[in-house]
Phi, psi and omega in degrees: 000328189248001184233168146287158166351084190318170179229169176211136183279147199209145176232151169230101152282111191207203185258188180276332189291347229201341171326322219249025171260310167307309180301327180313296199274352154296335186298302189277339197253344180059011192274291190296128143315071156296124198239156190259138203314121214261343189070038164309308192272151162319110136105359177229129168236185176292163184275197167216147174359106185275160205306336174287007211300300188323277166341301180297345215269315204279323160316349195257295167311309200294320193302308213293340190279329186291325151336300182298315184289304196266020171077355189299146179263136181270008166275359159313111191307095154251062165306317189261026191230107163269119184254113177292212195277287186328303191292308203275318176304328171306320193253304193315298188327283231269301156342276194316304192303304201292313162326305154333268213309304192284297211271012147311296192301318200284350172306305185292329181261358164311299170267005158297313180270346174312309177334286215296301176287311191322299178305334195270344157319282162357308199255014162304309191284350171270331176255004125317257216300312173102012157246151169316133163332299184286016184272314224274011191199171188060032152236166214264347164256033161201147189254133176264164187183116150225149184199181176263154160135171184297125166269323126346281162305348163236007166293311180316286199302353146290307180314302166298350183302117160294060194160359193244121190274309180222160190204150163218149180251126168264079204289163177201053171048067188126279211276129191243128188223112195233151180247126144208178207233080065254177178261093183246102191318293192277346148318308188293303175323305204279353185279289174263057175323283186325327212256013201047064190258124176270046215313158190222082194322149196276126181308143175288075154203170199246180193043196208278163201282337162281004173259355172299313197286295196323295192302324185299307180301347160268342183298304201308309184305298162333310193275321147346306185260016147275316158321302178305301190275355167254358175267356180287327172308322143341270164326298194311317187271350181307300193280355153301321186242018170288324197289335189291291194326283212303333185281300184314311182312286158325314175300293212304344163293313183310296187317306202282337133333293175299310156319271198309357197272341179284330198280006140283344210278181155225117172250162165260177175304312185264336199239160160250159138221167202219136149196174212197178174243149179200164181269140201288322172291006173242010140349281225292340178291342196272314228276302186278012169288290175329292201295298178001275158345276187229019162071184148003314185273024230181150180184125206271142140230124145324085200279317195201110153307075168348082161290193200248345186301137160329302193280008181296294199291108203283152171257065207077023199305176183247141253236191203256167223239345187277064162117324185273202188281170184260338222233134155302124165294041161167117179297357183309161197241167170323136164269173205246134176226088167348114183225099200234143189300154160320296142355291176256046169267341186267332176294012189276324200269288200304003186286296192274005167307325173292274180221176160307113186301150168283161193298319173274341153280170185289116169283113172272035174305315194321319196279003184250345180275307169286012191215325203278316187275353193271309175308332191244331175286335193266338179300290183321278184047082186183109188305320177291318166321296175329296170327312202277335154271002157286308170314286128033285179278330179285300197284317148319292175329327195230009173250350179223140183270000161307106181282349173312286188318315187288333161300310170313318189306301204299314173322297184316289194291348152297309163301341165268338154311293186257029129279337192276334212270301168308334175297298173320302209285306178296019174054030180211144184230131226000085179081335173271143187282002173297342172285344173252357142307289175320285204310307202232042192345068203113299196256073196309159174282335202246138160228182203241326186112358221246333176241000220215089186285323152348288206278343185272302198267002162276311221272352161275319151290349171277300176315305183326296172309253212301342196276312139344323180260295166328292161308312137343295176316311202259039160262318188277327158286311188303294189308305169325314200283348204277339210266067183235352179248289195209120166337313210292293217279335179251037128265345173270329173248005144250325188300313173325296200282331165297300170329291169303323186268323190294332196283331181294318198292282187327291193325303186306334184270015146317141170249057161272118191071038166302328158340298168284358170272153159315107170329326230265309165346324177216038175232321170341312206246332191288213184246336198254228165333312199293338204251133199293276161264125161295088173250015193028051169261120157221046157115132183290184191286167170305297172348277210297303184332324195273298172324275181303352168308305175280350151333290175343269202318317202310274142009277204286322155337285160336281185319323206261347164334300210288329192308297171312337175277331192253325181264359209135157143300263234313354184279356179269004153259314200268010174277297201297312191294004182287312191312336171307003191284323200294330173268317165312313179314289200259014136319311187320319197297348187300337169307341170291321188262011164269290168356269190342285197299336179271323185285355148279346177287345201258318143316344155284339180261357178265345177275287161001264196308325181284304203264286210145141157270173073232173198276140165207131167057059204019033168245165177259143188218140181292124161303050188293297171282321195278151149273190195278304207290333188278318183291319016106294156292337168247352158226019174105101193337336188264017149258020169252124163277333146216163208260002184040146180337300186291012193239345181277219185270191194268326160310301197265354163290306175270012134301347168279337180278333204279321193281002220251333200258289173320304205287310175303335190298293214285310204269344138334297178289293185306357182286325171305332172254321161270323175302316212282311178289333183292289231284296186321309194304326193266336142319299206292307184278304212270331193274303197294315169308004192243354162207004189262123171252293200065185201123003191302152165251151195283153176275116184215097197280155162321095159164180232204089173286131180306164149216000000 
């Protein structure tokens, strides 16, 4: 659970007559990791293609394109559609032509209608001036410019011309239309460089410039609804034939697949060998794969069983001593298989959103699986909410076949069960204290802080304590993972910081300088008024408080040591300013009890608005049952604090609903953005950095699953 599969490196040797049986039952097995022949050894080389490589690889291209051209979706089920050799050589031509033919036509008529608006843009600034066509052109003493621009500014910029005898300007509200005389091209051009006239060559057509416009918006219709009708032609054949493509498709990946697998092998003239990875509890299966396969000609070995310690993972490692190679045909190291209770497999995606745990380290889903949803139900803490992010998280889970979408899925609905289960314990459903009327009568075991401030300065002593027991783990994961190298090196670059950060931590809870600590620290807990739960903690002895100091110094010793070993002189300045982290770190948790305080305040003020407040006996209570007049009359107008929406006219009823529906929607969603991202935050930053490197490569064995 905290380790991967263990793996085992496995060679398959044999002769060539028999490669392409091996290659079969490797395939139908679905096992081996094949890692590729590095060309290292004497006297051995990469294989070569088997004869069909090609062929399938160009029919394999060809299948994928037509795809592409007709849209098929590959999550579409052709499960149930077999295809031979025969079926795609047979179909594929006349597919491929037909197919061809049509995103020809749609090409052609693609630029045909680019064609068409590009002109019907065009001919704006002709029907703005209001002159013929056949006006605008062919003559032989006059230069023509029609454009968008100040008409004005280029009578000025002709006027001011030098070659230019006479012009006349045509304004047409934008659109500009100028004659001059004589027709000097580059005279005219060089006239209106400045003035920004945006010129528009005048169209090869005759009469007024609107039946011009008319006819291009009917050519544009014509080709729209011919467009229309070859994409319909599309549509038709997509769905005749995606199941044959994804079914071809699918064939001809397997073959090109099969084919191509000697260019990993390492061969001789007459023999291959292969090797890979596989979990070490499936050995007899590949064994009896094999023989199966080719018998007698063919031969499974185990070169080596992998542990997880650092020096596990080989480099060239030397092979088993009855027969196999000295040198691995690849330094790749083991690949990771992930090995997590079912339960906690969808937090395996926020893991590897860093990266993949490496072969030698501790995978921490488990501990994210145990921390990320107990951090967001307790932030959140509200039985309706919950409900909506358990649904929510259910209806992705079982509606997408994304095992990404499905992780997710799986995240939600753990987090939303313990927002509903904290929600229970804090009495309150989407913001109202009625459940903890029902449940707990009147009085939930739990409070949010927002009126019991008391319960606001537990639940920030409380964030401290996990964020300590946390931070801690994953100093306690570092050191496991460290002592896989050295005692030496994981007393020091973890072993330091446990030492350091628990010893600062016990001291502040100490009533050693109790004076200079916060009151709350040793009352909070304690028997008397102050205290939320009476557990008669106030604070260790001054003695242990003393005690951990010199742990602290020890620790922080330790630390700038180890520090000095990798950087330098320079670790008696950055050790000590490092050491700030052990406070810093677990400071970080207080954002758990801001989250808490804030989403509940912001649910309180969208309830606020709708049913009404007022105060009795210093507590706040929702206008649910009551009216503004019935409260008003037993304690006094001057205990309503706003007389709320629902209590007004049919106007302010229904704005009450709106915000009352809305407001919960937005604190719902942000429960997702600040809870869910504050919760991620305190994994990625404050937990994962005290042992996580990753960097694991994925297991992705030789063979090929239908779908």
């Amino acid at each position: 659970m905290l380790r991967p599969d263990r793996m085992s490196r496995v060679s398959v040797t044999g002769t060539k007559r028999v490669m392409v049986d091996v290659i079969e039952s490797l395939y139908e097995l679905n096992l081996v990791d094949l890692v590729d022949y590095d060309g290292a050894w004497e006297g051995f080389d990469p294989g070569d293609p088997i004869d069909p490589a090609e062929e399938a690889s160009e029919r394999l291209v060809t299948v994928r394109s037509i795809e592409s051209i007709l849209g098929v979706d590959d999550g579409l089920d052709a499960s149930a559609t077999n295809v031979t050799d025969e079926d795609i050589e047979a179909e594929l031509a006349d597919v491929r032509a037909e197919v061809n033919a049509l995103d020809d036509r749609r090409n052609e008529l693609r630029e045909a209608l680019r064609d068409v608006e590009d002109a019907i843009a065009s001919a704006a600034p002709f029907v703005d001036v209001g002159i013929d066509l056949d006006l605008l052109s062919g003559y032989d003493s006059l230069a023509v410019r029609v454009g968008e621009g100040d008409a004005e500014a280029v009578s000025r910029a002709l006027e001011e011309a030098d070659g230019v005898d006479a012009f006349e300007v045509f304004d047409g509200d934008g659109a500009v239309a100028a004659f001059v005389h004589p027709a000097d091209e580059d005279a005219v051009d060089e006239a209106l460089v400045g003035v920004g006239l945006a010129t528009v060559e005048v169209p090869d057509a005759e009469g007024a410039p609107e039946e011009y416009l008319a006819s291009l918006e009917a050519e544009r219709e014509g080709i729209e609804s011919e467009l229309a009708d070859v994409q319909d032609e599309i549509e038709s054949l997509k769905e005749d034939a995606a199941r044959f493509l994804l079914a071809a498709e699918q064939r001809l990946t397997t073959e090109v697949q099969k084919a191509e697998a000697p260019l990993r092998f390492a061969t001789t003239r007459n023999a291959f060998l292969a090797e890979g990875w596989i979990p070490s509890d499936r050995y007899g299966e590949l064994v009896d794969a094999v023989e199966s396969a080719a018998g007698d000609h063919a031969e499974v070995e185990e070169l080596e069983r992998v542990g997880y310690s650092e020096e596990g993972v080989p480099e060239h490692s030397e092979a088993a001593t009855d027969g196999g190679t000295e040198m691995a045909m690849n330094e790749v190291g083991p690949p990771v298989i992930q090995d997590n209770p079912a339960a906690t497999q969808p937090f395996e995606l926020l893991v590897r959103t860093i990266s993949r745990p490496r072969y030698s380290e501790l995978d921490p889903t488990l501990f994210v699986f145990l921390t990320f949803p107990t951090f967001f139900g307790f932030m959140i803490g509200d039985l309706g909410y919950g409900f909506f992010y358990t649904l929510v998280g259910y209806l992705v889970f079982s509606r997408t076949d994304s095992p990404g979408l499905k992780s997710l899925g799986g995240v939600a609905i753990w987090s939303g069960i313990f927002t509903m289960v904290f929600g229970i314990l804090y009495g309150e459903i989407f913001g109202l204290h009625v459940l903890g009327d029902v449940l707990w009568g009147g009085h939930p075991p739990l409070e949010k802080g927002l009126e019991v401030l008391d319960f606001a300065l537990l639940w920030l002593f409380v964030a401290m304590i996990v964020g300590l027991l946390h931070v801690g783990t994953g100093y306690v994961l570092g050191f496991v993972n460290d002592l896989q190298k050295s005692p030496r090196v994981a007393v020091l670059e973890k072993g330091s910081w446990l030492m350091l950060m628990f010893g600062v931590w016990v001291w502040i809870l100490s009533t050693h300088l109790a004076g200079r600590k916060p009151d709350f620290i040793f009352s909070i807990l304690n028997t008397g008024p102050e205290a939320v739960f009476p557990l008669g903690f106030s604070g260790f002895s001054p003695v242990v408080g003393q005690v951990a100091l010199v742990v602290a110094v020890v620790g922080l010793l330790l630390m700038v040591y180890g520090e000095y070993t990798h950087v330098g002189g320079l670790a008696v300045i950055i050790g000590p300013l490092e050491s700030l982290n052990v406070l810093v770190n677990v400071l970080s948790y207080a954002r758990i009890t801001a989250v808490l305080l804030a989403k509940a305040g912001m649910a309180f003020v969208v309830n606020l608005l709708f049913f009404g407040v007022y105060e009795h006996d210093g507590a706040t209570h929702f206008m649910i049952s009551e009216t503004p007049e019935h409260v008003a009359a037993q304690y006094g107008a001057e205990a309503i604090a706003f007389p709320g929406l629902v209590h007004g006219g049919v106007a302010a009823i229904v704005g009450g609903l709106l915000i009352l529906v809305i407001g919960h929607a937005v604190v719902w969603s942000l429960g997702i953005t600040s809870a869910g991202l504050q919760a991620i935050r305190l994994e990625y930053v404050e937990f994962f950095q005290k042992f996580y490197e990753g960097g694991g490569e994925p297991y992705t064995p030789f063979g090929y699953r239908r779908t």
